[in-house]
C-alpha positions as CSV (number, residue, x, y, z in Angstrom):
1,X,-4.3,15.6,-5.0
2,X,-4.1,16.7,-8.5
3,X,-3.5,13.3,-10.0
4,X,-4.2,13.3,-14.0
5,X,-6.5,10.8,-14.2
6,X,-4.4,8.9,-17.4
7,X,-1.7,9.1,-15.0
8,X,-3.1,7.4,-12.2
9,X,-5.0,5.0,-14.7
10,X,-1.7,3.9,-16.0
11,X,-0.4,3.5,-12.7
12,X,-2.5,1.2,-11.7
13,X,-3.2,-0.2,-15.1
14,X,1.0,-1.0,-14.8
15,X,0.7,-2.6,-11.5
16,X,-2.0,-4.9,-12.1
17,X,0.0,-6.0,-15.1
18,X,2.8,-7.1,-12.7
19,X,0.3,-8.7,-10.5
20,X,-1.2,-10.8,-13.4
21,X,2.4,-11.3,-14.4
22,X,3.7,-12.2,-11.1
23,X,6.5,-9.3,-10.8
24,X,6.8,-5.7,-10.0
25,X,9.2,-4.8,-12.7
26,X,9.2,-1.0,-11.2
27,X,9.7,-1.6,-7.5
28,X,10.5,-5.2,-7.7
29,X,8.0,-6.0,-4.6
30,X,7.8,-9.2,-3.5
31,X,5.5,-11.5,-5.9
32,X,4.3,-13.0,-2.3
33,X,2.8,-9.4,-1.7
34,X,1.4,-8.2,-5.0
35,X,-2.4,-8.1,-5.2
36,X,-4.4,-6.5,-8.1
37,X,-6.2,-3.0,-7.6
38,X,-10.2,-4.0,-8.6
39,X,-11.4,-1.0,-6.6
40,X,-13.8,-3.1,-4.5
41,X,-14.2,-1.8,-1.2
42,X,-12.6,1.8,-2.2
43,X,-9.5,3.3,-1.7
44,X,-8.2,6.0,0.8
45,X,-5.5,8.4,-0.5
46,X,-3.7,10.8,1.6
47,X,0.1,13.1,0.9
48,X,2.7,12.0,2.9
49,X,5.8,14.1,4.0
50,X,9.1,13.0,5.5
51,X,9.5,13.3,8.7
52,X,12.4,11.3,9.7
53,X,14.7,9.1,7.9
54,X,14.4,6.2,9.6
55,X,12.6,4.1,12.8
56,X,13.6,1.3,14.8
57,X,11.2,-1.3,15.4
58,X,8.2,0.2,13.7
59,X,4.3,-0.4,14.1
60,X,3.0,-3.8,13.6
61,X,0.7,-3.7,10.6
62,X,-1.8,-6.3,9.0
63,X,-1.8,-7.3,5.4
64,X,-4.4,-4.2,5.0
65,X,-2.3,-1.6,6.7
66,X,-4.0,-1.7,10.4
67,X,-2.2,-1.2,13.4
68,X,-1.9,-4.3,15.9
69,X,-1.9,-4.2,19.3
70,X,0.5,-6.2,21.4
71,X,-2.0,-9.2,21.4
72,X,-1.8,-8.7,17.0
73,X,-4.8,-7.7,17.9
74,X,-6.3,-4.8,14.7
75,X,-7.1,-1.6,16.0
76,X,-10.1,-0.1,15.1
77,X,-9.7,2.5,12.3
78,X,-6.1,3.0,13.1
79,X,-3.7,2.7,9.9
80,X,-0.3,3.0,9.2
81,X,1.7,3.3,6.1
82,X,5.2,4.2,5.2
């Protein structure tokens, strides 16, 4: 992805500082949602490109970005983000 590595240090080392803090002062997400990065488990990066501006309705997604079915039931290894 050709991420410096200081940059994406600082990145994260930003964000955890809002999570220990208790706000995003770059984003302003909501306190409710902001969890520290401790890489456990890993991490899956990908490059995302616009294809539309907008959606109505959406996919139903879990607290770790995994598609629900109609029952809010996960699906296995389906994600979503956006």
């Amino acid at each position: 992805m050709d991420i410096p590595a200081a940059k994406l240090q600082k990145a994260i080392d930003d964000y955890n500082s809002y999570c220990d803090h208790g706000q995003d002062r770059e984003f302003f997400k909501n306190p409710d949602y902001l969890h520290k990065l401790t890489g456990e488990g890993g991490y899956l990066v990908g490059k995302f490109y616009s294809g539309a501006y907008g959606t109505v309705g959406g996919v139903k997604i879990d607290e770790n970005c995994q598609v629900l079915d109609d029952g809010d039931q996960v699906i296995p290894g389906l994600y979503s983000a956006g």
